[in-house]
C-alpha positions in Angstrom: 0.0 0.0 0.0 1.3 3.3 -0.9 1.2 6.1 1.4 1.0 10.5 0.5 3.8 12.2 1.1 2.7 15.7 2.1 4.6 18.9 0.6 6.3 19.7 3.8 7.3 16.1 4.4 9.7 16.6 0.9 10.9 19.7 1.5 12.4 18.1 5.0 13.7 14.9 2.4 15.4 17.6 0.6 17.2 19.2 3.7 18.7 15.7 4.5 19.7 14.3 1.2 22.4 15.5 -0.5 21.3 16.3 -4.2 23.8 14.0 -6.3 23.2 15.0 -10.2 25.4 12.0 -11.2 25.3 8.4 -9.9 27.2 7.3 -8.0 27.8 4.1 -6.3 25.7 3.7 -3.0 26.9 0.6 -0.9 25.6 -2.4 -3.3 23.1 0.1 -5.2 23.4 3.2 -7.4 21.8 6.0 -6.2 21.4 9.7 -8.0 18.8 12.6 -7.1 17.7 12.5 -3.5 19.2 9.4 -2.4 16.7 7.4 -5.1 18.5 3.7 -5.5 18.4 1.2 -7.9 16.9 -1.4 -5.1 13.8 0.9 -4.4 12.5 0.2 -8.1 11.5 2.3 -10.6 13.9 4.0 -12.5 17.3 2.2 -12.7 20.2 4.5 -12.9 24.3 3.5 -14.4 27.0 4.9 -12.6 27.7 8.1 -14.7 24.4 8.7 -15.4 23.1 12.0 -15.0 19.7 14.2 -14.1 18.0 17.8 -13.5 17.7 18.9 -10.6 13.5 18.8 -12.2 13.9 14.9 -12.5 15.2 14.8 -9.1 12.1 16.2 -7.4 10.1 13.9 -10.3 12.2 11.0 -8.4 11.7 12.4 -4.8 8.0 12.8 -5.4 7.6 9.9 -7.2 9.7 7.6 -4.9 8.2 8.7 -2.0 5.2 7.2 -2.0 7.4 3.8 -1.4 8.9 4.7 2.7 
């Protein structure tokens, strides 16, 4: 089941990630945006690969949902 996320609740995401353009490699994941990895599903992401800081948020919001 898939919970909202509320507007507030991202903008405190977004103080404690560190926005990463590029991926990067994240323990045994690759992670890019707001901390979005490769093991929470969705879009997978190649180290090297890079984003906007718009498909970040896209990624944030979208992701989200999943905690």
């Amino acid at each position: 089941m898939e919970m909202e996320i509320s507007p507030p609740a991202i903008e405190i995401i977004k103080e404690y990630e560190t926005l990463q353009l590029t991926a990067y490699q994240d323990g045994e994941s690759i992670s890019i945006g707001y901390g979005h990895s490769n093991l929470s599903g969705g879009e997978q992401f190649e180290l090297g690969d890079t984003i906007t800081e718009e498909e970040a948020d896209k990624l944030l919001w979208h992701g989200s949902g999943n905690i």
